[in-house]
Backbone bond lengths (Angstrom), bond angles and torsions (degrees), N, CA, C in turn:
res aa  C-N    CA-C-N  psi(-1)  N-CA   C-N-CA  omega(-1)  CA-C   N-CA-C  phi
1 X - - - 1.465 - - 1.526 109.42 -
2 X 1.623 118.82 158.89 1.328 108.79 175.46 1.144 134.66 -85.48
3 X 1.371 126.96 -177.18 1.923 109.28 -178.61 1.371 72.38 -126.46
4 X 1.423 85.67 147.47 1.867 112.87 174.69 1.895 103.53 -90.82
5 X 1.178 103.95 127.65 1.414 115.43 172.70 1.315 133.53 -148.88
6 X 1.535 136.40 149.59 1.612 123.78 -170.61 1.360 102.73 -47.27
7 X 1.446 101.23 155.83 1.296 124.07 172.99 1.490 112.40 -69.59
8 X 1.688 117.91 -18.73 1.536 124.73 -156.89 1.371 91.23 -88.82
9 X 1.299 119.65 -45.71 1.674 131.69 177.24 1.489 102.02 -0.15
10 X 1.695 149.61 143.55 1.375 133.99 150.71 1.298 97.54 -97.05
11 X 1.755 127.26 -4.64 1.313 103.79 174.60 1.376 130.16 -92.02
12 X 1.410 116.17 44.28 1.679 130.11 -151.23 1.669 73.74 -112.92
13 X 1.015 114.06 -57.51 1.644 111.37 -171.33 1.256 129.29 -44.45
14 X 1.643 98.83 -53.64 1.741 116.26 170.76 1.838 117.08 -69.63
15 X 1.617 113.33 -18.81 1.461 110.39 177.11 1.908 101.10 -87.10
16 X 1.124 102.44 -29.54 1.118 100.35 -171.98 1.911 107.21 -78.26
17 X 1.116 140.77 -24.18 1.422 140.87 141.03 1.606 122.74 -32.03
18 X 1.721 109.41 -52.02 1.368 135.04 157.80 1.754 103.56 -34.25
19 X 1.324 112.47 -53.08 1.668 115.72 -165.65 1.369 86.77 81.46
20 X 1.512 123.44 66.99 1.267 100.59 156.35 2.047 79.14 -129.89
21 X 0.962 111.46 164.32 1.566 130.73 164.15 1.270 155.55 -69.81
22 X 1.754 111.47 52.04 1.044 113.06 -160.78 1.584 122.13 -89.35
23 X 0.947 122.28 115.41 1.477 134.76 -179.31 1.401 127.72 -78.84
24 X 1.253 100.83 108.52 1.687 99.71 -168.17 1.788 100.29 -78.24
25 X 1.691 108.81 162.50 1.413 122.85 -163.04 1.908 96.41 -59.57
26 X 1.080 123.62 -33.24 1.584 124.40 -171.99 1.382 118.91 -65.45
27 X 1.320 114.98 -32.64 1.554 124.85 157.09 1.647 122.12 -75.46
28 X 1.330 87.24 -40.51 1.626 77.17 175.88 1.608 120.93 -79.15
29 X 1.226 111.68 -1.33 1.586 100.03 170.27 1.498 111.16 -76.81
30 X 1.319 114.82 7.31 1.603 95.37 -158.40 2.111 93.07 -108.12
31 X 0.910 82.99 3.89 1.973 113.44 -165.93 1.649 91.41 -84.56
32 X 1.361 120.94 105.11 1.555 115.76 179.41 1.883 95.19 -93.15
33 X 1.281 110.58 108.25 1.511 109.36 -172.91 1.922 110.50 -174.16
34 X 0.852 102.72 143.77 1.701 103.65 -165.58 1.405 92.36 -88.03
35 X 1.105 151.02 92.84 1.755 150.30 132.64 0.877 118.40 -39.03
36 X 1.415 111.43 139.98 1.890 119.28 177.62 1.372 90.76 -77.18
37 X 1.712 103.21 157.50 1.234 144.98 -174.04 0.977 96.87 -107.29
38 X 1.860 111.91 117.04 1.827 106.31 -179.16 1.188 106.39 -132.91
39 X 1.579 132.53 91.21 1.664 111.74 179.47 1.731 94.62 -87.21
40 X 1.612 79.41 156.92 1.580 107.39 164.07 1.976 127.32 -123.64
41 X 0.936 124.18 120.18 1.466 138.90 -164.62 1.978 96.34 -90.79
42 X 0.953 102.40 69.61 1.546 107.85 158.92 1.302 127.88 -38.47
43 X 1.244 141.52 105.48 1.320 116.23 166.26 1.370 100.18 -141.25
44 X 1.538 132.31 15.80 1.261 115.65 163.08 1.405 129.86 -89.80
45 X 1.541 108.19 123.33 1.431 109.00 -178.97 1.504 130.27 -7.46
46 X 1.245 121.62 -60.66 1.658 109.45 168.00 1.417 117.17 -97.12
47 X 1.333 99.94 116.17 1.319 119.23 -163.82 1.639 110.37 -71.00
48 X 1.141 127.89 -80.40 1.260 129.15 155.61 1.245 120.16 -1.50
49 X 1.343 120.17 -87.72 1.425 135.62 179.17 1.442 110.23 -34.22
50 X 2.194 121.77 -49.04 1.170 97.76 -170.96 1.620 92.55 -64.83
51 X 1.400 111.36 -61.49 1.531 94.11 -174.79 1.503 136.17 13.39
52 X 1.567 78.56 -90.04 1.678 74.30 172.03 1.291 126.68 -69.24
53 X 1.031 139.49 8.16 1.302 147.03 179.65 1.443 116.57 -80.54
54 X 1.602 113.08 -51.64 1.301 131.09 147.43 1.244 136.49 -46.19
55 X 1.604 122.31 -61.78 1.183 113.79 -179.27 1.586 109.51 -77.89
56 X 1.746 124.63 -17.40 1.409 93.34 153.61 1.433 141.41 -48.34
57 X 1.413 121.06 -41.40 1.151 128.44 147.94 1.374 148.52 -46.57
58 X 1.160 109.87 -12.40 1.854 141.97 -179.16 1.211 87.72 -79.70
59 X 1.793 113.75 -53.40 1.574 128.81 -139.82 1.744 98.35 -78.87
60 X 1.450 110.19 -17.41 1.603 95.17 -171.43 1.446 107.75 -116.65
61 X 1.230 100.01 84.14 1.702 113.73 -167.88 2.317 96.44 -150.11
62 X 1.021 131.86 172.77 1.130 116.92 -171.47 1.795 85.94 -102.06
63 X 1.435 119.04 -33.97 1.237 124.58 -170.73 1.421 115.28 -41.76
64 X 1.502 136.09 159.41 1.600 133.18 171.59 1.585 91.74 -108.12
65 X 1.399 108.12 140.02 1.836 94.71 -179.35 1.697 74.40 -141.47
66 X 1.217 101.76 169.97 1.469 129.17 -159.12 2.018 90.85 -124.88
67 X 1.196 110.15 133.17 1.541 105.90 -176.16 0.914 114.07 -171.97
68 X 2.124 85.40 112.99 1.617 96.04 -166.68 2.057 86.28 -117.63
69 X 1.803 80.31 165.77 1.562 96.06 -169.92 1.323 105.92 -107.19
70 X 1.497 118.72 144.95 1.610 111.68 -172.22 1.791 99.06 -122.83
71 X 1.086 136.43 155.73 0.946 130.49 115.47 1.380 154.58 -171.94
72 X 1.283 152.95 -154.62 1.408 149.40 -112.69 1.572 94.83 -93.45
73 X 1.213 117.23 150.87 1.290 132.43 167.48 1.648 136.95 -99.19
74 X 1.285 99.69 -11.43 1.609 136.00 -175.41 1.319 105.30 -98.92
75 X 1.240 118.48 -6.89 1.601 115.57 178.21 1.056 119.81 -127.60
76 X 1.724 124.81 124.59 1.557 109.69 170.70 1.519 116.59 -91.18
77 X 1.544 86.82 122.85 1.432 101.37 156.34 1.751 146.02 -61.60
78 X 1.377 112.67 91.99 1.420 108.32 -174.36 1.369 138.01 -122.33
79 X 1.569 93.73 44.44 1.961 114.63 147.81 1.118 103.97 -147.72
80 X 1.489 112.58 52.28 1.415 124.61 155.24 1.239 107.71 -151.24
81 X 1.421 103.64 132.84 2.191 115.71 176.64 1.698 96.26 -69.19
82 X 1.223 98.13 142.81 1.566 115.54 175.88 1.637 118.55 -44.42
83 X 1.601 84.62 -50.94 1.315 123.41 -175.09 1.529 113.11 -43.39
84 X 1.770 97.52 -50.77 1.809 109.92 179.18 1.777 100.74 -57.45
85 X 1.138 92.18 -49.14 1.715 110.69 -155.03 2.107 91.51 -46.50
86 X 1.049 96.68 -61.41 1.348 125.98 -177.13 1.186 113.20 -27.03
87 X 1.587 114.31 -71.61 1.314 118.08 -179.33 1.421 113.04 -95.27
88 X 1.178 138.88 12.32 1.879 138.68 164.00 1.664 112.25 -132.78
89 X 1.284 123.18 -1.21 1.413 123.41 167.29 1.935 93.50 -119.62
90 X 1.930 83.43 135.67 1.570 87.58 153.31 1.404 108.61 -109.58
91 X 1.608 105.09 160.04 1.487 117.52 168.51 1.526 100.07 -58.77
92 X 2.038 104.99 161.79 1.221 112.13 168.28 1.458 115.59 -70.57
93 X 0.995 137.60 -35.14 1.304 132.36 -131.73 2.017 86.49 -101.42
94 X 1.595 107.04 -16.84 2.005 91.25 166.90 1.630 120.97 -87.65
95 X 1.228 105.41 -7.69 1.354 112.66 168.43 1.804 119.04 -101.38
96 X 0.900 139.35 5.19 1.383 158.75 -151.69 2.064 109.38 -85.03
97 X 1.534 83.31 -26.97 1.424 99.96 179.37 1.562 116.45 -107.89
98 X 1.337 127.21 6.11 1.265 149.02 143.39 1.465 127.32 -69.57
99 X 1.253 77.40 156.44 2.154 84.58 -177.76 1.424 94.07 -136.45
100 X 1.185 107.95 150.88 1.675 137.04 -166.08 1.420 115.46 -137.77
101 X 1.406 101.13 147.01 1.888 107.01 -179.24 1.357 99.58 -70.66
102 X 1.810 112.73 -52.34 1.575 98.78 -176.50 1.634 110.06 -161.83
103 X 1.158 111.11 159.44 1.263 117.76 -157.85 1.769 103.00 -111.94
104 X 1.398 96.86 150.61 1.857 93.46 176.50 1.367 86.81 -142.82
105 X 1.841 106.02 132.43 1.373 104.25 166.75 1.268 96.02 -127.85
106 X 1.540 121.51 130.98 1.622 134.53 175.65 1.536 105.35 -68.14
107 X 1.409 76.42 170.84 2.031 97.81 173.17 1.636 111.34 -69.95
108 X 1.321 115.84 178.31 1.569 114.64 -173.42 1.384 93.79 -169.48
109 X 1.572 104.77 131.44 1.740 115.33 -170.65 1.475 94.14 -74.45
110 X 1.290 137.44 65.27 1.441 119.37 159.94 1.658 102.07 -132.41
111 X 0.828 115.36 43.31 1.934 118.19 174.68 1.722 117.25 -60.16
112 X 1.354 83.14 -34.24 2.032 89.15 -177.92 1.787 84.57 -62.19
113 X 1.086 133.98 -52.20 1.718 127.36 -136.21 1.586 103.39 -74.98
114 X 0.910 134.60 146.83 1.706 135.80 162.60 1.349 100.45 -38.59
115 X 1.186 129.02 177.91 1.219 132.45 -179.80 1.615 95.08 -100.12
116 X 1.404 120.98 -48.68 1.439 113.60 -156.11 1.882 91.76 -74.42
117 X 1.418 124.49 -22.08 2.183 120.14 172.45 1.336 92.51 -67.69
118 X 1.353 156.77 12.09 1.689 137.57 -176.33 1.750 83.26 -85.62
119 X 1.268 96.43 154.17 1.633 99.64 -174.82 1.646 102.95 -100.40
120 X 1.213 108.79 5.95 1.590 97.06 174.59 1.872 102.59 -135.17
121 X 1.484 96.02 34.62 1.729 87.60 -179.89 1.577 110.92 -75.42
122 X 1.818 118.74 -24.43 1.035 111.26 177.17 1.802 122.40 -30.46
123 X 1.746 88.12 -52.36 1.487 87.55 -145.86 1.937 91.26 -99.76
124 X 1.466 114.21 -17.80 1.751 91.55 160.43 1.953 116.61 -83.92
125 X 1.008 109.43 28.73 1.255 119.60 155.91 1.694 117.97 -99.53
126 X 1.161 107.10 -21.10 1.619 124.77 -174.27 1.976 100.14 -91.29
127 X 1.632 114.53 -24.24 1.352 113.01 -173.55 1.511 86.01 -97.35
128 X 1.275 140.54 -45.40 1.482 134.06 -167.10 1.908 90.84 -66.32
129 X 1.279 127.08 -47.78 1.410 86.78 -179.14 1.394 120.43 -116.74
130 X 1.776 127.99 38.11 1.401 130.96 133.61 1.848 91.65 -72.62
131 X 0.945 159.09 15.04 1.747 127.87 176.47 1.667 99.39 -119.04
132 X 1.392 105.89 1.81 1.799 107.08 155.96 1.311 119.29 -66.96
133 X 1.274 112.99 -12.90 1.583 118.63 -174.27 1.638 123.94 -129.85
134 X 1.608 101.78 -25.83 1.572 107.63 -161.37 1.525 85.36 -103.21
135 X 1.030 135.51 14.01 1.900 123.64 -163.74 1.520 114.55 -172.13
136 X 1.064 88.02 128.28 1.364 123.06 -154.94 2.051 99.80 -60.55
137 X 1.307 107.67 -51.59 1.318 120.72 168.16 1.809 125.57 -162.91
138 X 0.929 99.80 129.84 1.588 105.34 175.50 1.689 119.53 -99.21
139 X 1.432 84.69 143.49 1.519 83.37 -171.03 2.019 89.41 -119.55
140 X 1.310 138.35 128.51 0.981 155.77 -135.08 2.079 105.84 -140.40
141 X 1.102 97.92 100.84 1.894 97.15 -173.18 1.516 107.68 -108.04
142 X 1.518 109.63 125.52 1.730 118.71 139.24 2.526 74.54 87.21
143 X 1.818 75.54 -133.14 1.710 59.76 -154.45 1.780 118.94 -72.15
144 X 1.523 106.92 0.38 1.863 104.51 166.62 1.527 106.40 -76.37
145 X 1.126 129.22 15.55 1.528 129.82 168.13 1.407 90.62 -96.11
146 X 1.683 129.59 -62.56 1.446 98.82 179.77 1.112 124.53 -93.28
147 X 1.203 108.81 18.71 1.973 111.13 160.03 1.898 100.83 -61.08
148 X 1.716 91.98 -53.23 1.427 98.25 -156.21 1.387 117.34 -67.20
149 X 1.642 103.92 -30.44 1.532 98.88 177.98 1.811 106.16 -86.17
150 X 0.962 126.01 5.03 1.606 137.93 163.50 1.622 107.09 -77.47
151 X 0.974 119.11 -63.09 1.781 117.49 -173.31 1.694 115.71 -80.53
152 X 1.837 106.02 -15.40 1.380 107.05 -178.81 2.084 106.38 -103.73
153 X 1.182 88.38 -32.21 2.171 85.29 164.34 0.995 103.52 -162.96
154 X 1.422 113.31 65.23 1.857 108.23 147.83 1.482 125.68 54.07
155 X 1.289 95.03 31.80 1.757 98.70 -171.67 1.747 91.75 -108.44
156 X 1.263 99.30 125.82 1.519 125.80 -173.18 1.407 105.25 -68.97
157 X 1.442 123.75 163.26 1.591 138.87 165.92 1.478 114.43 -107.52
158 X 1.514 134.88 139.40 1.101 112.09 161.70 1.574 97.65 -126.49
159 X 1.528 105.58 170.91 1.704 132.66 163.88 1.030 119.17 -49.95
160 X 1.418 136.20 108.64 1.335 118.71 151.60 1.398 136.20 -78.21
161 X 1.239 131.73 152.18 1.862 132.87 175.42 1.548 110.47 -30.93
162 X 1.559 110.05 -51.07 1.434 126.24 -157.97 1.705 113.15 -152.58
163 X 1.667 101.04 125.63 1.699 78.71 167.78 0.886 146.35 -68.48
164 X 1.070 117.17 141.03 1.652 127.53 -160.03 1.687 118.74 -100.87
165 X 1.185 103.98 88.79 1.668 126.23 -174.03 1.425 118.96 -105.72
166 X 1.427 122.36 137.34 1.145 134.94 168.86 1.458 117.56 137.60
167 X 1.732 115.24 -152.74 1.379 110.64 -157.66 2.020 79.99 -129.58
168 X 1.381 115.09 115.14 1.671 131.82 177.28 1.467 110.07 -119.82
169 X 1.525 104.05 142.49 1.594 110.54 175.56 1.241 121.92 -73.95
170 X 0.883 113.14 152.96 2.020 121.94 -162.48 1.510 98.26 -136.35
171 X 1.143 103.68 148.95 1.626 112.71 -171.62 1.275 87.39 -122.85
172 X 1.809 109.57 163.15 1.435 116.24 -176.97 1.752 97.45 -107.09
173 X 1.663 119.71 134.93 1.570 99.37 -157.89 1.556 85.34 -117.68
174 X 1.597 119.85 -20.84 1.833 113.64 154.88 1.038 132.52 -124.46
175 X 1.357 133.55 62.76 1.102 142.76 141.65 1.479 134.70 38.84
176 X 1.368 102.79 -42.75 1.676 119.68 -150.88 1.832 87.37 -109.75
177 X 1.382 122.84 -11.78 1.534 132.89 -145.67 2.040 83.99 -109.97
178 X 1.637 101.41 110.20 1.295 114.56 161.96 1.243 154.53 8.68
179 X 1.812 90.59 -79.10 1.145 128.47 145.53 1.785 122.64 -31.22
180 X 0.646 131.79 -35.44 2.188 148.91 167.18 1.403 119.52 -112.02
181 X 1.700 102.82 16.02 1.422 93.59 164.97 1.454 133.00 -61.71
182 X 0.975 120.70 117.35 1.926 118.65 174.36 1.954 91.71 111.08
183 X 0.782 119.85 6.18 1.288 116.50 -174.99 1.526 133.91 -90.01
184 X 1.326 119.09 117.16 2.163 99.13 -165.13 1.521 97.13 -64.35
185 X 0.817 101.27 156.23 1.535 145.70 152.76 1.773 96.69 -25.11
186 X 0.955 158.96 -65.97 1.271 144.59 143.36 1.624 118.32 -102.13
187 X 0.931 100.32 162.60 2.091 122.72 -159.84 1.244 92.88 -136.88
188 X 1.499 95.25 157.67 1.946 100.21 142.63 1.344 113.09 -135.16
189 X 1.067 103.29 173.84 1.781 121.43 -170.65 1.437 125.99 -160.47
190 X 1.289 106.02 134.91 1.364 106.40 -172.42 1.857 130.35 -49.93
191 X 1.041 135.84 162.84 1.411 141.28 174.16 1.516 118.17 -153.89
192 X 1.135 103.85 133.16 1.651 106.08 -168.79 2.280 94.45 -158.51
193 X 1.074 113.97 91.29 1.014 114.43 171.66 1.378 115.68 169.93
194 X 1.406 131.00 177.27 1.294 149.78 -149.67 1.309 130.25 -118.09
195 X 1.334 102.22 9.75 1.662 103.32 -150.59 1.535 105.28 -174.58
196 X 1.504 125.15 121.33 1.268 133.92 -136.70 1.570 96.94 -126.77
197 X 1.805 101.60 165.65 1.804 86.68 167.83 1.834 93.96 -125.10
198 X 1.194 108.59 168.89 1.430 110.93 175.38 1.532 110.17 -98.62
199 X 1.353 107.31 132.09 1.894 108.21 -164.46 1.573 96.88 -69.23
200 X 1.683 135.24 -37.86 0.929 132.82 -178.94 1.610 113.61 -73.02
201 X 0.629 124.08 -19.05 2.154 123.45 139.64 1.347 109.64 -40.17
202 X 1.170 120.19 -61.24 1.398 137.89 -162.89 1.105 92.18 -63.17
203 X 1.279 139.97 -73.34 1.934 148.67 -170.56 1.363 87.68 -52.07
204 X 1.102 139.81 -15.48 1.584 106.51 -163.45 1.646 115.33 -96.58
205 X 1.750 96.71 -15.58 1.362 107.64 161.95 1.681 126.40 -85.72
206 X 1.108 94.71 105.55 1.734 99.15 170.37 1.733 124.33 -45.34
207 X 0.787 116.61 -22.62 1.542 125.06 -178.68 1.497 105.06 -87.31
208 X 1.527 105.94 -42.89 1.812 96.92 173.30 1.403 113.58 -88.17
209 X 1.625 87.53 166.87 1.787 107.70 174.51 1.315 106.29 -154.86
210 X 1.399 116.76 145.21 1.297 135.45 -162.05 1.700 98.80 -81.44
211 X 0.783 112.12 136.11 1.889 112.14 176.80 1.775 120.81 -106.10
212 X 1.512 97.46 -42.46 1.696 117.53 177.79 1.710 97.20 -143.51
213 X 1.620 121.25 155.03 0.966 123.07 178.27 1.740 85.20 -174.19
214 X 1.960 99.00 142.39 1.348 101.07 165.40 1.562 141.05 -117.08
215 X 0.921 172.09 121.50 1.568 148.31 -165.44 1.193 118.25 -21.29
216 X 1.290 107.25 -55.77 1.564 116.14 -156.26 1.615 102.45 -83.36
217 X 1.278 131.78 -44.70 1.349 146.63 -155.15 1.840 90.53 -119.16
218 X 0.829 149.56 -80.81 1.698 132.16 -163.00 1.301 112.09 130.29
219 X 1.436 116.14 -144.53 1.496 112.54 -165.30 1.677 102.14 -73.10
220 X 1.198 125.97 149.40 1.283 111.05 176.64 1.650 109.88 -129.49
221 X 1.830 115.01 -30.26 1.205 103.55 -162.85 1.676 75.93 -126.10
222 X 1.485 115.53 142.68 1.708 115.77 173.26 1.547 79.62 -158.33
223 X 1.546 93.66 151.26 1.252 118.86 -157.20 1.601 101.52 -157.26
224 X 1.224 136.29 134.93 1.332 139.70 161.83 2.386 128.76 -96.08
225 X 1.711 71.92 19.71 1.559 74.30 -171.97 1.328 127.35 126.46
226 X 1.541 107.08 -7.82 1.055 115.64 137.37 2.207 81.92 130.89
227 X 1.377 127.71 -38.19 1.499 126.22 168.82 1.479 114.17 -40.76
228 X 1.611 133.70 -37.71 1.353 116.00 154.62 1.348 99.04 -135.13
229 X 1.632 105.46 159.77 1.480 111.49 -178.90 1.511 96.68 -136.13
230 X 1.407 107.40 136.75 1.058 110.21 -163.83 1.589 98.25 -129.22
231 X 1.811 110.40 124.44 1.896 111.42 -169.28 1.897 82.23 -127.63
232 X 1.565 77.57 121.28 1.836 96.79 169.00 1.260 107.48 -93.85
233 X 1.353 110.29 63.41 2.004 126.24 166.95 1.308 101.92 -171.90
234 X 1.228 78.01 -162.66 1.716 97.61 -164.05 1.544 117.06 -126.75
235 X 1.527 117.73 54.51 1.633 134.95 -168.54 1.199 112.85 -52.43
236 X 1.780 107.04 -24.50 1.650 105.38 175.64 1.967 122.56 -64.06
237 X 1.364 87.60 -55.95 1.392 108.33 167.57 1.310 112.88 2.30
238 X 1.446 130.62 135.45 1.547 134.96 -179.39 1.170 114.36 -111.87
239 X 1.560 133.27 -168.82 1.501 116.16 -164.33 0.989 103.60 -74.90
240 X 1.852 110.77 -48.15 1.884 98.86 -171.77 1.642 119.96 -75.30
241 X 1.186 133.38 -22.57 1.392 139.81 179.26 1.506 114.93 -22.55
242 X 1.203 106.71 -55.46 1.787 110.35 164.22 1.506 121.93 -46.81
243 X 1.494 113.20 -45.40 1.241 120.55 -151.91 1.808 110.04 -84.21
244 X 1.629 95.24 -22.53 1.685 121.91 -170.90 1.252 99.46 -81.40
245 X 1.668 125.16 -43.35 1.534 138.93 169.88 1.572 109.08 -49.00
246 X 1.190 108.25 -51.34 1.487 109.86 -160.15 1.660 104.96 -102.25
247 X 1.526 126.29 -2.43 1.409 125.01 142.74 1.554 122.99 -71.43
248 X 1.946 119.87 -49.98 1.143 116.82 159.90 1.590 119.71 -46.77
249 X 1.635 129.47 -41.52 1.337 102.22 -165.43 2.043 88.15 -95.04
250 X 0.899 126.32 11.12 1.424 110.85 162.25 1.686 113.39 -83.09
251 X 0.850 116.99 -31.56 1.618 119.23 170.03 1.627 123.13 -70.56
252 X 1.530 102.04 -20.19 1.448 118.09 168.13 1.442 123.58 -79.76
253 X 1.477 106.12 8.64 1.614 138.82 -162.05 1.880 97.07 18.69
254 X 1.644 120.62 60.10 1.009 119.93 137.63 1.713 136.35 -92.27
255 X 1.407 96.52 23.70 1.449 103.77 -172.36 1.162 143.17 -2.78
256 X 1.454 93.72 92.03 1.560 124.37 164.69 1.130 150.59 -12.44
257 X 1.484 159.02 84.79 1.331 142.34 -168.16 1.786 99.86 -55.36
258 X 1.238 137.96 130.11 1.375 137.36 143.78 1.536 105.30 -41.40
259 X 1.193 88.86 123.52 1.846 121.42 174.52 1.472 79.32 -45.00
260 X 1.498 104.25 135.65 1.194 119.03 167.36 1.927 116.99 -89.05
261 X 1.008 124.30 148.38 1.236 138.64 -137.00 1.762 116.69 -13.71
262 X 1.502 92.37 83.48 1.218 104.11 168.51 1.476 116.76 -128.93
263 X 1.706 123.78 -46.55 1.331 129.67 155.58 1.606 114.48 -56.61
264 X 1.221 135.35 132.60 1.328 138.99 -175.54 1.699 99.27 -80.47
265 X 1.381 105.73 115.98 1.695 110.85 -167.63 1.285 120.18 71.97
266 X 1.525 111.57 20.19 1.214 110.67 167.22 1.703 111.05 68.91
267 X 1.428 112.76 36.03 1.491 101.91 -179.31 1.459 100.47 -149.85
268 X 1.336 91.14 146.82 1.387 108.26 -141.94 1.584 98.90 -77.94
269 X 1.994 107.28 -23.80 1.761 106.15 -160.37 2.131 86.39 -71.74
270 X 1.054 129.10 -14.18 1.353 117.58 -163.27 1.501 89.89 -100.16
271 X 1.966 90.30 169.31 1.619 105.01 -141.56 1.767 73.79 -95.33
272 X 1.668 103.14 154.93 1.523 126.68 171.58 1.332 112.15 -35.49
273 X 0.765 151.62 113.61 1.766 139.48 127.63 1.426 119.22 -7.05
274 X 2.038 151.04 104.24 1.040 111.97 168.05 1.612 108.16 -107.05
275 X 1.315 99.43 136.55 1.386 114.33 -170.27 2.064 116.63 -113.96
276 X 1.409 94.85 -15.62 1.469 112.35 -161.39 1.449 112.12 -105.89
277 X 1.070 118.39 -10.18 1.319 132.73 -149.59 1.709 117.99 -70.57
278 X 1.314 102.99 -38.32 1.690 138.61 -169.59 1.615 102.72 -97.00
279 X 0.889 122.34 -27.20 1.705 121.30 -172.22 1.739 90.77 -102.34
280 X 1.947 123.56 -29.95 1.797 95.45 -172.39 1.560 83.35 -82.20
281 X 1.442 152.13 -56.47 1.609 154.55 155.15 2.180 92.91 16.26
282 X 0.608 69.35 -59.80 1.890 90.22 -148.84 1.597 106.17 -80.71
283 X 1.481 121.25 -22.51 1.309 142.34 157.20 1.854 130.65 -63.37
284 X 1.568 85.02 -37.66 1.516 117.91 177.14 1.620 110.28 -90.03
285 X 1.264 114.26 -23.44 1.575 113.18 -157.54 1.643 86.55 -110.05
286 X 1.713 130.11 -35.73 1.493 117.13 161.90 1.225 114.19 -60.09
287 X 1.544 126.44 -12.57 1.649 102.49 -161.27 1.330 98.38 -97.41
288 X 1.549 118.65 -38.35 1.504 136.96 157.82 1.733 118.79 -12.65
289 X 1.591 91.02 -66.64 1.797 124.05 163.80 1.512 114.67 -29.45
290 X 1.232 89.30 -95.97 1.610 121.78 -132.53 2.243 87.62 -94.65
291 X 1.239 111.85 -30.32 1.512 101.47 -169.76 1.992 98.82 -124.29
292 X 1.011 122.22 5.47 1.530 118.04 154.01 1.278 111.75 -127.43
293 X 1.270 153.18 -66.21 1.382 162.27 -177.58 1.471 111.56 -49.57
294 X 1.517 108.13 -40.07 1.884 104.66 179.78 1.476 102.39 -104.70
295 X 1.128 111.19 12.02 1.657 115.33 -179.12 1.620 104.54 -104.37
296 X 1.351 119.91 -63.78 1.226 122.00 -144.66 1.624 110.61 -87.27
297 X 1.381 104.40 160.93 1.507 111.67 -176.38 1.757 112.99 -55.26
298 X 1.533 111.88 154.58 1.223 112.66 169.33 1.885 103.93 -63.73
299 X 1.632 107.87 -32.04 1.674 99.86 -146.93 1.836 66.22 -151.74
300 X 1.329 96.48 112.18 1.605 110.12 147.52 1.209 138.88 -49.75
């Protein structure tokens, strides 16, 4: 089914090449049908790209969801024109009085910083707790998973030695839990970040439970019941996204470990391996399911 989106969007063009179905707001009024309500909280540097990264994933669900992008006002944005921001992101504070089926807040390159030095934690502390009430469920990626499980129960972040990039196997650790329906018994999924959570944090909260977790990489999928879900990766991620990461920070001559098994032989001139692709598909289309669509009200 299609996702409803501004007409200003430039990524209507590139999904629509995809053959996937994006429906601008002028058609869909004429559509007598209740659509999920999907905001998304942008905050990774290339804006576009996650875009599309996301609403491909929105897009392969049978559901029609409506998905608008909001964001922060407390933060300057600088690899994005104002201008973009302007006309395809709204501020928080005009949507604030709305309620939504479900919320997506991306990753954000600031993992080295404390959470309380981010210069706009004020006010995504103010969206983590309006979405206790206005939203049905949040699904929380890379480091707004440990923002979220930080501002919602005190579960700490730590440093790692080295960043830790690439595509790692994930085991399924509950089975019976929604969220991994249709899913083998181990997956993989992407990782690209700096900063880890400790699973024994996680046990110490009664309200959470671990869903997926891997050897190499740690807790990955925690969930409290399905109201926020919190994925310590990056499931959106596309084939090349790794490869663009780890050319940009090689030109930044911070030299890089090569994403671990993602180049075939470990080399960077050969094309990605995709291995992840079908399990974030199927991750996105249960949470869609089973924790906004069979959850939420017909009429808010």
């Amino acid at each position: 089914m299609p996702i409803r989106l501004k007409e200003t969007l430039p990524v209507i063009e590139k999904l629509k090449k995809e053959n996937i179905f994006a429906m601008t707001e002028e058609r869909a009024m004429h559509q007598d049908i209740r659509e999920l309500k999907i905001a998304v909280l942008n905050i990774m540097p290339d804006k576009e790209e996650t875009e599309q990264q996301l609403l491909r994933l929105l897009s392969n669900s049978p559901l029609q969801t409506e998905v608008t992008f909001i964001r922060l006002t407390t933060h300057k944005y600088k690899n994005t024109p104002m201008s973009y921001l302007l006309k395809n992101y709204l501020p928080f504070y005009q949507i604030e009085h709305k309620y939504y089926d479900g919320l997506i807040i991306t990753g954000a390159p600031v993992e080295k910083l404390e959470y309380e030095d981010v210069d706009y934690w004020g006010e995504l502390s103010a969206i983590f707790e309006w979405s206790r009430i206005h939203v049905t469920s949040t699904l929380y990626l890379c480091w707004a998973a440990q923002a979220g499980l930080y501002y919602h129960y005190g579960v700490p972040k730590f440093d790692l030695d080295r960043k830790l990039s690439g595509i790692f196997k994930h085991t399924v650790t509950e089975p019976g839990n929604e969220l991994v329906r249709g899913f083998d018994k181990n997956f993989f999924a992407p990782h690209s970040r700096y900063t880890g959570i400790d699973r024994d944090e996680i046990l110490k909260v009664n309200e959470l439970s671990i869903i997926a977790e891997s050897d190499e990489t740690g807790v990955y999928i925690v969930s409290d019941g399905g109201k926020n879900i919190f994925v310590n990766g990056h499931p959106e991620y596309d084939l090349y996204r790794l490869a663009e990461e780890y050319i940009r920070d090689t030109d930044k001559g911070i030299s890089p470990d090569i994403p671990k098994n993602y180049f075939p032989d470990d080399d960077p001139d050969k094309e990605p391996e995709s291995r992840w692709i079908s399990a974030s598909s199927l991750l996105f289309s249960n949470w869609l399911n089973y924790f906004v669509y069979q959850i939420t009200p017909f009429e808010f």
